[in-house]
N, CA, C and O of each residue as an XYZ file, in Angstrom:
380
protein
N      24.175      0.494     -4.032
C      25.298      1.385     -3.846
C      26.016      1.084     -2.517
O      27.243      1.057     -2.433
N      25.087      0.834     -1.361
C      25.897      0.391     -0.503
C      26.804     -1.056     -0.345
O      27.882     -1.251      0.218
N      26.170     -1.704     -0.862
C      27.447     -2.786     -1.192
C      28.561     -2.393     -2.116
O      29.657     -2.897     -1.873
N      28.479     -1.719     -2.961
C      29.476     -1.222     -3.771
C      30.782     -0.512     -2.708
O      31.965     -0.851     -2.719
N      30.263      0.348     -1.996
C      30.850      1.133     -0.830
C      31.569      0.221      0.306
O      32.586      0.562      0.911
N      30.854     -1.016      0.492
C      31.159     -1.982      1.464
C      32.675     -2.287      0.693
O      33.820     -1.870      0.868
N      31.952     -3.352     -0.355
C      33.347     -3.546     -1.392
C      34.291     -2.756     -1.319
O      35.354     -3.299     -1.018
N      34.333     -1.458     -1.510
C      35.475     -1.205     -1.193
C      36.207     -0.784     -0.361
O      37.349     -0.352     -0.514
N      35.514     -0.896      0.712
C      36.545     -0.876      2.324
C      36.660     -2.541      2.320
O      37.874     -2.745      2.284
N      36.153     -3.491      2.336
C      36.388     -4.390      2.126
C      37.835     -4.441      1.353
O      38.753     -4.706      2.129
N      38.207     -4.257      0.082
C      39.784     -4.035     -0.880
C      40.661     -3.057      0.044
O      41.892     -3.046      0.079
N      40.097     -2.525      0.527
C      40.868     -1.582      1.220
C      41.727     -2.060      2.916
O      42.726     -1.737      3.560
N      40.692     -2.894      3.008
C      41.003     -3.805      4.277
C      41.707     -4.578      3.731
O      42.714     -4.770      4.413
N      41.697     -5.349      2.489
C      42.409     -6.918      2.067
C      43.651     -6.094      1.855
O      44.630     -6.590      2.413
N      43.915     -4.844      1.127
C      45.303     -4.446      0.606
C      46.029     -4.039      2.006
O      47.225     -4.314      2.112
N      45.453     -3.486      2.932
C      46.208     -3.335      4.305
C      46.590     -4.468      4.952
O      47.622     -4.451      5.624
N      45.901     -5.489      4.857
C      46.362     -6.702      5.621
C      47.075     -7.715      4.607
O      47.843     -8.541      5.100
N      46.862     -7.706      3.153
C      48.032     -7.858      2.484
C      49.234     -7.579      2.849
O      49.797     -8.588      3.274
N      50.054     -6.401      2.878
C      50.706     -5.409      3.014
C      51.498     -6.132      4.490
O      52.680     -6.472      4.544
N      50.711     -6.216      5.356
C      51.342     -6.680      6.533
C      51.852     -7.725      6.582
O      52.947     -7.832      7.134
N      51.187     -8.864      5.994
C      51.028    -10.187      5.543
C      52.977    -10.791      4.915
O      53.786    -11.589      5.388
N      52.984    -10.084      3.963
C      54.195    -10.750      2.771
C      54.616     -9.808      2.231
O      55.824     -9.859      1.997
N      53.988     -8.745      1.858
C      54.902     -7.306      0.163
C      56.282     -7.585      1.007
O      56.404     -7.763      2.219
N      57.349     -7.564     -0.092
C      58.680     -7.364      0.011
C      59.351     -6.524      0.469
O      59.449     -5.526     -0.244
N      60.012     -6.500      1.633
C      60.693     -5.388      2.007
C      61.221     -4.684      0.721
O      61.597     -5.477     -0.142
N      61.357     -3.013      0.329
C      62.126     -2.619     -0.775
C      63.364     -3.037     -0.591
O      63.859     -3.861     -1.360
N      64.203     -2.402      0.712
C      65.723     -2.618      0.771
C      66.051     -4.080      0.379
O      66.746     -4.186     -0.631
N      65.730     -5.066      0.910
C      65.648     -6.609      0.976
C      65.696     -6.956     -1.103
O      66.582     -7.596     -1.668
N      64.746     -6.443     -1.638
C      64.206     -6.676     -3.019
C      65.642     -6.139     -3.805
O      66.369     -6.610     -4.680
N      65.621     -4.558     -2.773
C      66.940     -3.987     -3.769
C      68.588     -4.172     -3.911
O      69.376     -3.626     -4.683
N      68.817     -5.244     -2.767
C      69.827     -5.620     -2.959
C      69.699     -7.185     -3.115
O      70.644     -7.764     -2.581
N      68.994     -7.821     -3.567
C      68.756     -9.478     -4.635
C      67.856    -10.364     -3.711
O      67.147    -11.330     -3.994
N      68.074     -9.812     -2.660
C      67.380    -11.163     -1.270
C      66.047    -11.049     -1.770
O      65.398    -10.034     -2.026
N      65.624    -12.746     -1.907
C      64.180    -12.877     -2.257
C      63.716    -13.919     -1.212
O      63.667    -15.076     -1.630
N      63.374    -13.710      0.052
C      63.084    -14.563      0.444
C      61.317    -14.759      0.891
O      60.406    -13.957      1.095
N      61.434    -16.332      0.907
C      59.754    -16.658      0.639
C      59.895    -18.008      1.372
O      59.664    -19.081      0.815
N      60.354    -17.868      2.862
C      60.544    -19.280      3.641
C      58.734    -19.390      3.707
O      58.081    -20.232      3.089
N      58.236    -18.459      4.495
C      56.871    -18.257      5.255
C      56.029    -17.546      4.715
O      54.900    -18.034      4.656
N      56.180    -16.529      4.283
C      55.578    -15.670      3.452
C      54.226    -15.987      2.848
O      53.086    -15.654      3.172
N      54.602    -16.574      2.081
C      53.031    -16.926      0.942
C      51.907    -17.528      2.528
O      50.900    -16.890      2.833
N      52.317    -18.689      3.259
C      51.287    -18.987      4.273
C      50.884    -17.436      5.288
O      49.751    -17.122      5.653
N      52.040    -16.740      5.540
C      51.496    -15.966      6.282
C      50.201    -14.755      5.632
O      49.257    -14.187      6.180
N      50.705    -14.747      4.323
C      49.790    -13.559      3.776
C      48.622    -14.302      3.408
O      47.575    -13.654      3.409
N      48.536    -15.962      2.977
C      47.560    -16.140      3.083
C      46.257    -16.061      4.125
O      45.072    -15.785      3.937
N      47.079    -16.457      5.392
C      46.299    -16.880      6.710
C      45.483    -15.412      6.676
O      44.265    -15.447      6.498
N      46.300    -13.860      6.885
C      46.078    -12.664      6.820
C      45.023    -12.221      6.070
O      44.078    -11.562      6.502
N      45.185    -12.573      4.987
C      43.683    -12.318      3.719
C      42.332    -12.926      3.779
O      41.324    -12.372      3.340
N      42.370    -14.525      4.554
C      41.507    -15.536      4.497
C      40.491    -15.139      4.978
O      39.568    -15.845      4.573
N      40.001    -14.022      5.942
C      38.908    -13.616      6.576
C      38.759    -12.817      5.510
O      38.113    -13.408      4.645
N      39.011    -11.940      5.252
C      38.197    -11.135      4.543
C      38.052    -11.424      3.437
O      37.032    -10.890      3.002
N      38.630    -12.103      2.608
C      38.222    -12.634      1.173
C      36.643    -13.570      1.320
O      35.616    -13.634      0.644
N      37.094    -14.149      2.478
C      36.156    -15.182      2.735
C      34.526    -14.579      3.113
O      33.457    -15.063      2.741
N      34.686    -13.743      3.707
C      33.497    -12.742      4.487
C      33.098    -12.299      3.163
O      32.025    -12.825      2.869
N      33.658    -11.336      2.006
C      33.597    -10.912      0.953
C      33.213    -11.631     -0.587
O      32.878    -11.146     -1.668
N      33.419    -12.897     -0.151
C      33.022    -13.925     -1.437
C      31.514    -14.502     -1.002
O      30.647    -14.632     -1.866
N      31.314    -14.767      0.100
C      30.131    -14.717      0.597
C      29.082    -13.689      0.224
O      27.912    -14.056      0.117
N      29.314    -12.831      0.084
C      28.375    -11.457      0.337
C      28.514    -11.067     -1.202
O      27.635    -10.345     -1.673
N      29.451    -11.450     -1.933
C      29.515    -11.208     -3.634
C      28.675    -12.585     -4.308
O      27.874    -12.668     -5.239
N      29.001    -13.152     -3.789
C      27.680    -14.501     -4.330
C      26.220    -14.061     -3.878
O      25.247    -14.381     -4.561
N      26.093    -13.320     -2.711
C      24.355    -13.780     -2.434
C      24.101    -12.284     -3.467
O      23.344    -12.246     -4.437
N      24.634    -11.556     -3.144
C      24.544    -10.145     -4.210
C      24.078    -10.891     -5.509
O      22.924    -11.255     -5.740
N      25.052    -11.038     -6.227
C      25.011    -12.160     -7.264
C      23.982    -12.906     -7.390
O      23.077    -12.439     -8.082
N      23.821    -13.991     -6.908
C      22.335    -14.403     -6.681
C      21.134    -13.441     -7.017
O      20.440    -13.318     -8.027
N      21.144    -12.864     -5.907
C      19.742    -11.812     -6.138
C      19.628    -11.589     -7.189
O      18.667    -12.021     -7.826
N      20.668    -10.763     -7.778
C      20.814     -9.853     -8.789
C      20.069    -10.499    -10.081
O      19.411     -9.936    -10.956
N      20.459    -12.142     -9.871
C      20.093    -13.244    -10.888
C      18.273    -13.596    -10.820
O      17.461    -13.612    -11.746
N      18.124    -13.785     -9.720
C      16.664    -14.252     -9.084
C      15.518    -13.434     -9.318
O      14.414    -13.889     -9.618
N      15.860    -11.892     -9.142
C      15.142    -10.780     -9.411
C      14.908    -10.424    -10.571
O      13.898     -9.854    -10.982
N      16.065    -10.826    -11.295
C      16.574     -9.949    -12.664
C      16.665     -8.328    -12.487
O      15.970     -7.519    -13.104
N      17.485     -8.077    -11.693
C      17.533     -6.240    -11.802
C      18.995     -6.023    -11.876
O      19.920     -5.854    -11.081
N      18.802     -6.106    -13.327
C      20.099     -5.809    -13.892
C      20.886     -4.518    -13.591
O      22.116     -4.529    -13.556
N      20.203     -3.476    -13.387
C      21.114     -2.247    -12.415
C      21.512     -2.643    -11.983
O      22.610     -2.295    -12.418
N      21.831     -3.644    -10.864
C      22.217     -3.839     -9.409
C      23.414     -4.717    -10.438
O      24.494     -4.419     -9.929
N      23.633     -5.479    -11.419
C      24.548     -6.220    -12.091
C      25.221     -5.170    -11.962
O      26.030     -5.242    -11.036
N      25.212     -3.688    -12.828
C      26.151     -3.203    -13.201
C      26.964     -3.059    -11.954
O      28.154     -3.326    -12.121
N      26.611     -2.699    -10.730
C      27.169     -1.829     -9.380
C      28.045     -3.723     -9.331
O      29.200     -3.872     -9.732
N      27.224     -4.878     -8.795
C      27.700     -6.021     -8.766
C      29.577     -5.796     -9.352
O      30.574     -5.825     -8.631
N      29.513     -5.599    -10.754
C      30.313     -5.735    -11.783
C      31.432     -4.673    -11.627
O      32.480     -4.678    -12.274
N      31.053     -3.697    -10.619
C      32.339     -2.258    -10.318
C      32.916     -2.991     -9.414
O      34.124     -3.221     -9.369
N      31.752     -3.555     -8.348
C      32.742     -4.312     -7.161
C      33.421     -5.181     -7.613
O      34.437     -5.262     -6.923
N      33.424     -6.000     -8.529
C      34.839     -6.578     -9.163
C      35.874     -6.012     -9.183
O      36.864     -6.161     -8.467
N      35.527     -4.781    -10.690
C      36.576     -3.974    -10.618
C      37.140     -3.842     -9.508
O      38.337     -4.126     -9.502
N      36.573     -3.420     -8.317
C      37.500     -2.789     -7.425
C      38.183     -3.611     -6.904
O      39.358     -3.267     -6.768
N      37.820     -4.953     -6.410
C      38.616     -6.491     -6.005
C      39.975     -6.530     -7.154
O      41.153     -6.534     -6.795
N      39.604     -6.550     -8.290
C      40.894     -7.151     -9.509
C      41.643     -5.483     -9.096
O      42.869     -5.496     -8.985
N      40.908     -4.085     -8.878
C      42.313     -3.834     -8.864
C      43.227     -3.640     -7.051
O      44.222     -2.921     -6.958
N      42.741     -4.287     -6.003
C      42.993     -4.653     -5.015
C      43.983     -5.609     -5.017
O      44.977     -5.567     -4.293
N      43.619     -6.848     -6.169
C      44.537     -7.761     -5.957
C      45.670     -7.066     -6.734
O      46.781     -7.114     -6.204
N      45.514     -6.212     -8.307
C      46.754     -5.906     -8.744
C      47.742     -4.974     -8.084
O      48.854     -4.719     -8.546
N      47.171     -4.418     -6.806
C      48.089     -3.548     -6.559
C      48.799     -4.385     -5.297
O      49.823     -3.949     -4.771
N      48.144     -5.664     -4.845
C      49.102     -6.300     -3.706
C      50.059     -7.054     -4.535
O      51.252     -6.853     -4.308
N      49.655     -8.085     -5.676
C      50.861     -8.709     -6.478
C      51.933     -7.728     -7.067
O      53.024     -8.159     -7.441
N      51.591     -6.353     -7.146
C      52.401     -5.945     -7.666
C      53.861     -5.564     -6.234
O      54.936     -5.040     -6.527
N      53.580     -5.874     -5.204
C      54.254     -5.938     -4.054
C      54.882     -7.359     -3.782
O      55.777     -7.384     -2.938
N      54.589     -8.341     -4.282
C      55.413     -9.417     -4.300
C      56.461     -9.995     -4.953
O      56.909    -11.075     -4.567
C-alpha cells in the first residue's frame, strides 16, 4: 500500500512539473498560435527525473512481486499503473 501511495505523489509530482514544463497557454491555443519551438525538450528535461526515479522503483516492485509470487501485491502493482496512464492522460490532454 505504501508504494501505491508513493505512486501517486509521484503522478502528482510528474503532472505539476508537466504543467510547468510545455501545457499550452489557453489564450495562446485560443486564438490559433501553436507554438512548439522548445517545448517538447523542455517538458521533457522537466519529467526525466521523476519518471526515471519512478520506473526504477515500478520494475523492482515488479520484480518482487514476480520472484515471490504474491500476487496481492500485483493487484496494488497494477492500480499504480492506473494511476501513471491516468497522469499521463491528463498532461497530453494539455498539449
Amino acid at each position: 500500500m505504501t508504494l501505491l501511495m508513493l505512486n501517486a505523489v509521484g503522478a502528482v509530482l510528474y503532472v505539476f512539473a508537466a504543467s510547468r514544463g510545455g501545457w499550452a497557454i489557453p489564450e495562446e491555443r485560443a486564438a490559433g498560435i501553436h507554438v512548439t519551438t522548445g517545448e517538447p525538450f523542455v517538458w521533457f528535461l522537466s519529467i526525466l527525473p521523476i519518471v526515471t526515479i519512478f520506473l526504477v522503483i515500478n520494475l523492482a516492485w515488479g520484480t518482487g512481486i514476480l520472484t515471490r509470487r504474491h500476487w496481492q501485491g500485483g493487484r496494488l502493482w497494477l492500480m499504480a499503473a492506473v494511476v501513471w496512464l491516468g497522469a499521463l492522460a491528463v498532461d497530453f490532454a494539455h498539449h
